[in-house]
N, C-alpha and C positions, 0 to 999 in steps of 0.2 A: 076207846083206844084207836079204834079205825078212823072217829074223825081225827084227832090227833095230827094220826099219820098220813093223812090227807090234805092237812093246813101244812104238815110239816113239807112232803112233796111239792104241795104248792107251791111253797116261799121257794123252793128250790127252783122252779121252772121260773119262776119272775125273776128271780135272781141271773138265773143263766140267759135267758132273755135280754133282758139290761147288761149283759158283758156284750151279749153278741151282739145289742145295735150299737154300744160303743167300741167294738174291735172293727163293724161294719161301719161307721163315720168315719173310723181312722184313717182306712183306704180311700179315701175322698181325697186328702190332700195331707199338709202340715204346713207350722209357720217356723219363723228364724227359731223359735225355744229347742224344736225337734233338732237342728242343726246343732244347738249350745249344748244339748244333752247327748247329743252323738260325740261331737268332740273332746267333752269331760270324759267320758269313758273309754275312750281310747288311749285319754289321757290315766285316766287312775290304771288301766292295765300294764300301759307303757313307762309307768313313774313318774308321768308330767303331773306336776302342780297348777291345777288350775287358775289359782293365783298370782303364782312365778308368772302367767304364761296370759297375765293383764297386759295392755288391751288389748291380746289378740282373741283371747274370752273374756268376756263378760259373763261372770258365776255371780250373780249378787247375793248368793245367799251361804249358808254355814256347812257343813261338807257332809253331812248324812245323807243326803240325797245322793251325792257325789258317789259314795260306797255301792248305793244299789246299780248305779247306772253301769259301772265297772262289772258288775255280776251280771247284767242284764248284755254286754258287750263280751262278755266271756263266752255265754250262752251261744249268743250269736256266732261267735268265730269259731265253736265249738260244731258248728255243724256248717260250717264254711261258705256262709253268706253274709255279704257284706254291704248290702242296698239299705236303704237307710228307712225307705218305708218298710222293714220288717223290723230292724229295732224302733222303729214310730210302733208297730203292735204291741213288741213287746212293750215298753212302755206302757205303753196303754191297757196291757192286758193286765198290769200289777194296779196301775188308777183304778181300774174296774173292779177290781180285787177289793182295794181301798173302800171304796162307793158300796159294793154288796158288804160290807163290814160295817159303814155308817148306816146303810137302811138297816140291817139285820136289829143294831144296838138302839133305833130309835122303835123297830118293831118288838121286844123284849121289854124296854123299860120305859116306853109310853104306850104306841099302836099299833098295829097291821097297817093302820088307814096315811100313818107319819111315816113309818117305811118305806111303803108300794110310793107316796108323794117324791120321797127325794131319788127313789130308786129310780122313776121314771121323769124325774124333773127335764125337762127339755134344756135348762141351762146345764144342766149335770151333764145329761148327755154329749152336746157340743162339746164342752171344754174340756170334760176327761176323754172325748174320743178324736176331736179335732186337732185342741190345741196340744191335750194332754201333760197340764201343769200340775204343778204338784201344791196348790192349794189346801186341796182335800185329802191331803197325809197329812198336814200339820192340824188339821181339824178331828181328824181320828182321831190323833194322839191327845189333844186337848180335850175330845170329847172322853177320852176313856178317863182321861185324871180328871174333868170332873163328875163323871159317873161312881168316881174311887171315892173322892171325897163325898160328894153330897149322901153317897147309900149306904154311911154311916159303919163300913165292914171294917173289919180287924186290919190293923195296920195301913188304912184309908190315906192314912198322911203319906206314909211312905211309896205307896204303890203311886197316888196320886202325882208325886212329886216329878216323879219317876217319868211319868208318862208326858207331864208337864214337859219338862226337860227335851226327853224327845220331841216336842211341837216344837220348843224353839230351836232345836239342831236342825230342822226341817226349815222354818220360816220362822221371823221372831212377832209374826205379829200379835201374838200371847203377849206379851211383854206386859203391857200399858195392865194386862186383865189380874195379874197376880196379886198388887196391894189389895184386892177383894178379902183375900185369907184376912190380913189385918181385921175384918168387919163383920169374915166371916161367924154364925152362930156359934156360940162355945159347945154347946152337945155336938156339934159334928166336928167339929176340930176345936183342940185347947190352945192355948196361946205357945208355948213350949213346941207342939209338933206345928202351930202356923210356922213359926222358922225352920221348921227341918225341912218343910214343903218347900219353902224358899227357897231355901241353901241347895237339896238339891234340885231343884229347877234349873237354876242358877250354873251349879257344879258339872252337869251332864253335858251340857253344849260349850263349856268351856274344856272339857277332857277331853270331848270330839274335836275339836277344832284346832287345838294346840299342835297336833304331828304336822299339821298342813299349814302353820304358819311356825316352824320355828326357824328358817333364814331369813334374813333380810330383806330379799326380794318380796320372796311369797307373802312373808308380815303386810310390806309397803303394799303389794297387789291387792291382800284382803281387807286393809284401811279404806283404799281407793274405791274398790268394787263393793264391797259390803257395806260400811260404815259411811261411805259420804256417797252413796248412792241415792237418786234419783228415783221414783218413779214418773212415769212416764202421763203430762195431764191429760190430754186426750179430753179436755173442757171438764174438770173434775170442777165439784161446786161451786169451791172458794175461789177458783180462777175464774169461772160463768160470773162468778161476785162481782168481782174484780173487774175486770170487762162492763157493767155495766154502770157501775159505782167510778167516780172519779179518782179511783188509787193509783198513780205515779207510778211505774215501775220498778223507778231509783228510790220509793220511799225510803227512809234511815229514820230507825226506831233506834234506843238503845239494843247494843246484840242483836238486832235484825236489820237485815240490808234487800231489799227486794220483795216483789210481791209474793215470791216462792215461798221463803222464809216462812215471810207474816204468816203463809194459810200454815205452813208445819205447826206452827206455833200455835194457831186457832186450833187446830186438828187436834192437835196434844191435850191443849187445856180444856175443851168440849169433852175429849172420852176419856180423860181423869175426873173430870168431873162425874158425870154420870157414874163411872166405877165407886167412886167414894160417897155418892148421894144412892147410890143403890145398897153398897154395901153396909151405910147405916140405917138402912130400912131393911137389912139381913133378908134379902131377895131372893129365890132360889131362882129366879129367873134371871138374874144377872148376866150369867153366860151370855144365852143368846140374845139378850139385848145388846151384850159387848159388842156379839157378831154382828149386829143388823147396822150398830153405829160407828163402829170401826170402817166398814166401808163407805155407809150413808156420810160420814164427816171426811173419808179421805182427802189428802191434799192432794193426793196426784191419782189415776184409775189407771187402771188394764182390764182388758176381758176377765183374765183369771180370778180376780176380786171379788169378783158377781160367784164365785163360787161358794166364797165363805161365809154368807151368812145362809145357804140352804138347807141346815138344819133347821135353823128358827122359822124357815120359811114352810116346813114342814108342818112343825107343828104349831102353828099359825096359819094354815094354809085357808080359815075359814074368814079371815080378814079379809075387806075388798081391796087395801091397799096392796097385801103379799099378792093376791091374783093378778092384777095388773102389772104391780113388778115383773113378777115370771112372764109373764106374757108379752111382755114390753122388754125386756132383755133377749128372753129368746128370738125375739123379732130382730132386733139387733143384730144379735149376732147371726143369724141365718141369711140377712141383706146388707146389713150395713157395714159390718167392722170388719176389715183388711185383715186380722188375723184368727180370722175363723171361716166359716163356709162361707160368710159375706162376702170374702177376697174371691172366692173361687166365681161365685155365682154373677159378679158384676163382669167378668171378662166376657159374656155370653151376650151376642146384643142385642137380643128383645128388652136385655134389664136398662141397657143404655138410656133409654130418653127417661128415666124414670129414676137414674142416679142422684141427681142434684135435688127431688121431693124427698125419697129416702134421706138423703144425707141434713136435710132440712129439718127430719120430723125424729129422727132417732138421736138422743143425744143422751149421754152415758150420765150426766147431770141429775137429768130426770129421774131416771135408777135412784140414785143416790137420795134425792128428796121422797123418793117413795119409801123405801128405808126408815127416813127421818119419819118421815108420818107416823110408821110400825110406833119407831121408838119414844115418840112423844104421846104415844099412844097409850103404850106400857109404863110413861113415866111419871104422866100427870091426871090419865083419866080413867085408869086402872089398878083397884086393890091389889095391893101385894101378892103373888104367886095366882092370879086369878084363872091361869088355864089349866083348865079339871085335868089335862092329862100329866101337868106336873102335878100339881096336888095328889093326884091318886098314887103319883109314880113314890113320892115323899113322902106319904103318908103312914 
């Protein structure tokens, strides 16, 4: 019983350790996100529609987030301070909150040793204490719907769906990963409740989303900012491709115009793929291959990206490729990348003659092919389920 309550203390002191070096990175700086998340909440207090209030915000994403920032900006005026690095904490103090609830549920239902990894991930730390995006809410939620489904409990589908739903209210980058039910095993989910999981997935972030677009403006702002938004390439692969290969910028494909397109399109049909060549090999590992290849294939990157496959990097972490990745992002983002400590750290001029080697050797590319490696890893030279810590966890 004593050790118990000694491992259980423990978890708690690494836990609170890991908020406090991300509420302490947060007082370093912020980027334009902290800006767009201050002004949405002023907005959800004051009744503006972030939408309606296209392009003077750019919200690209679906309004669950939108909700808490409105309570996080209540908080704040509540005690009558208005600087913007204290709602940058706040924010950041609920990220961390997020983060000790992803380490917590991968220490529970794999390891201590996959826990302590993501709890203390040097990319984890930057970007939920830097940049403080919200990434790592939509991977909660995902990760808890499939912890619902794969652990086989009482009403799995429903609870699963459920949580699903909330990922994509937060981010939809879930999307692509749901036809898996279609493939998933029949003992853990029947074909009857795969559709219910669907439906609501599907149902939750259109119930959320409806109040905030039903005038015309708001509609047209959330079409524009959500739906035909961009991300940002920042030399994401299929462009580094692109650049090196003789592709046209005006190519004309049928339904494709541009080389932006073509990679969406690549992107798409790469991690549909995978999802339905894993899910007829009824993979339990599917998930986080989704995560490592959803970013490794992206067509466009941001810093924030590199945050969503850190589970699988977790519990993978004995791979030489996940080691380099983490080490070769967090490098990144601590010198290189303008919306992290990178921006901060290059204004300082010892870093000066040493900008343009930096800038030469870091390239967000590389991430993405390290990724790839994981995932062709797990796809072609790897028995199905073969890391003992899922197997044990599914067993």
């Amino acid at each position: 019983m004593r050790i118990m309550t000694n491992k259980k203390n423990n978890w708690i002191l690494y836990c609170l350790l890991g908020v406090l070096i991300r509420l302490g990175i947060s007082q370093l700086g912020y980027n334009h996100d902290i800006g767009v998340w201050n002004r949405v909440g002023d907005g959800i207090i004051n009744g503006v529609n972030m939408y309606s209030d296209f392009p003077k915000i750019l919200y690209p994403y679906l309004p669950l987030w939108s909700l808490i920032l409105g309570l996080l900006k209540t908080i704040q005026n509540f005690f009558g301070n208005q600087e913007i690095q204290v709602f940058h904490l706040l924010c950041c103090l609920v990220l961390s909150l997020v983060d000790v609830w992803i380490a917590t549920l991968l220490k529970k239902n794999f390891s201590i040793k996959a826990g302590l990894i993501f709890l203390f991930n040097p990319i984890s730390l930057l970007i939920t204490g830097y940049h403080s995006q919200i990434d790592n809410l939509a991977v909660l939620f995902a990760l808890l719907g499939y912890l619902a489904i794969f652990n086989n409990g009482k009403l799995n589908w429903l609870v699963g769906g459920i949580w699903f739903g909330l990922s994509l209210a937060t981010k939809h980058f879930i999307i692509f990963f749901l036809p898996f039910f279609f493939f998933a095993p029949k003992k853990i989910i029947n074909f009857k409740h795969r559709i219910f999981t669907l439906g609501i997935s599907s149902l939750i972030p259109i119930l959320i989303t409806i109040p905030f677009i039903a005038d015309g403006n708001a509609f047209n702002g959330f079409v524009r900012s959500v739906l035909y938004y961009n991300s940002m390439d920042h030399g994401a692969i299929f462009q580094e491709i692109f650049r090196i290969l003789p592709v046209n910028d005006s190519i004309q494909i049928p339904f494709i115009s541009g080389k932006t397109e073509l990679s969406k399109l690549l992107f798409i049909i790469s991690l549909s793929a995978i999802v339905f060549t894993q899910g007829f090999r009824q993979n339990k590992e599917t998930f986080f291959i989704y995560l490592a290849a959803l970013v490794g294939l992206s067509s466009g990157i941001a810093d924030q990206y590199f945050a969503i496959p850190l589970v699988a990097v977790a519990l993978y972490f004995d791979y030489v490729e996940i080691k380099i990745f983490t080490i070769y992002i967090a490098g990144y983002l601590l010198l290189d990348s303008p919306f992290n400590i990178g921006g901060e750290l290059q204004q300082f001029d010892f870093i000066q003659p040493f900008i343009t080697i930096i800038n030469m050797f870091f390239k967000a590319a590389i991430g993405q092919i390290l990724l790839l490696v994981f995932v062709f890893r797990q796809l072609f030279f790897q028995k199905a389920t073969s890391n003992k810590l899922l197997l044990n966890s599914f067993s």
